[in-house]
C-alpha positions in Angstrom: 7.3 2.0 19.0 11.4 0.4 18.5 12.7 2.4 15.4 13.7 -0.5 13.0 14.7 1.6 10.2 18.0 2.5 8.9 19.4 5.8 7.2 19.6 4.1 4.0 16.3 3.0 4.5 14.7 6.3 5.1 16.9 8.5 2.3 15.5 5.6 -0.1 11.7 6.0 0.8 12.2 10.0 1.3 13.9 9.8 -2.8 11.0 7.5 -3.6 8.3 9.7 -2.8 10.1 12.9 -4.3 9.9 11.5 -7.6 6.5 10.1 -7.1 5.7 14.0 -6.1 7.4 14.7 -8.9 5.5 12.7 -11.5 2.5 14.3 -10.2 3.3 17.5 -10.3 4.5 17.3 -13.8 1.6 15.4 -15.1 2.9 12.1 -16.0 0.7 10.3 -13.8 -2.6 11.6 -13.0 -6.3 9.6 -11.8 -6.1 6.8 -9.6 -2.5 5.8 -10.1 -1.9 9.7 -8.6 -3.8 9.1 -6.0 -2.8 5.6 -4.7 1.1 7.2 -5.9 0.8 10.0 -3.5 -0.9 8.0 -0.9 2.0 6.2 -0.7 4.7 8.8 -0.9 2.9 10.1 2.4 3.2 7.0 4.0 6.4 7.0 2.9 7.7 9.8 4.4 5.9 9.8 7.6 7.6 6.1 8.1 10.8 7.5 7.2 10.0 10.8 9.6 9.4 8.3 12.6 11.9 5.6 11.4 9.3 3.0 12.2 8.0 0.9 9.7 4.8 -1.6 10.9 5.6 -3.9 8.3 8.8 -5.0 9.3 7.3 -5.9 12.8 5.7 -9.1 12.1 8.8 -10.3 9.8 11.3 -9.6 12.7 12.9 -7.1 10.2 15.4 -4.1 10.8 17.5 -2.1 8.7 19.1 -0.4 11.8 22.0 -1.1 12.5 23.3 -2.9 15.8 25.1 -1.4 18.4 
């Protein structure tokens, strides 16, 4: 696995799934728009934890930066 992600990338996706954590936690969304929320906060951070995201693979995308 390349890493194609970017700091920005990943502090945007960790903030992302915060406040979906956050919504949660605090009730404002709860049943099965919790559920696919959270699932996506996980996958959120675990992409931003491995700085590889498998979507940006078949576009060619990066938001790394060159060296």
């Amino acid at each position: 696995m390349k890493k194609n992600m970017g700091n920005t990338d990943r502090v945007i996706r960790i903030l992302i799934a915060l406040v979906i954590v956050a919504l949660y936690l605090t009730h404002l969304i709860n049943g099965t728009l919790a559920i696919v929320g959270l699932v996506l906060a996980g996958i959120f951070i675990l992409t931003s934890f491995i700085s590889f995201c498998p979507l940006y693979l078949p576009f060619g995308l990066s938001t790394r930066k060159k060296k």
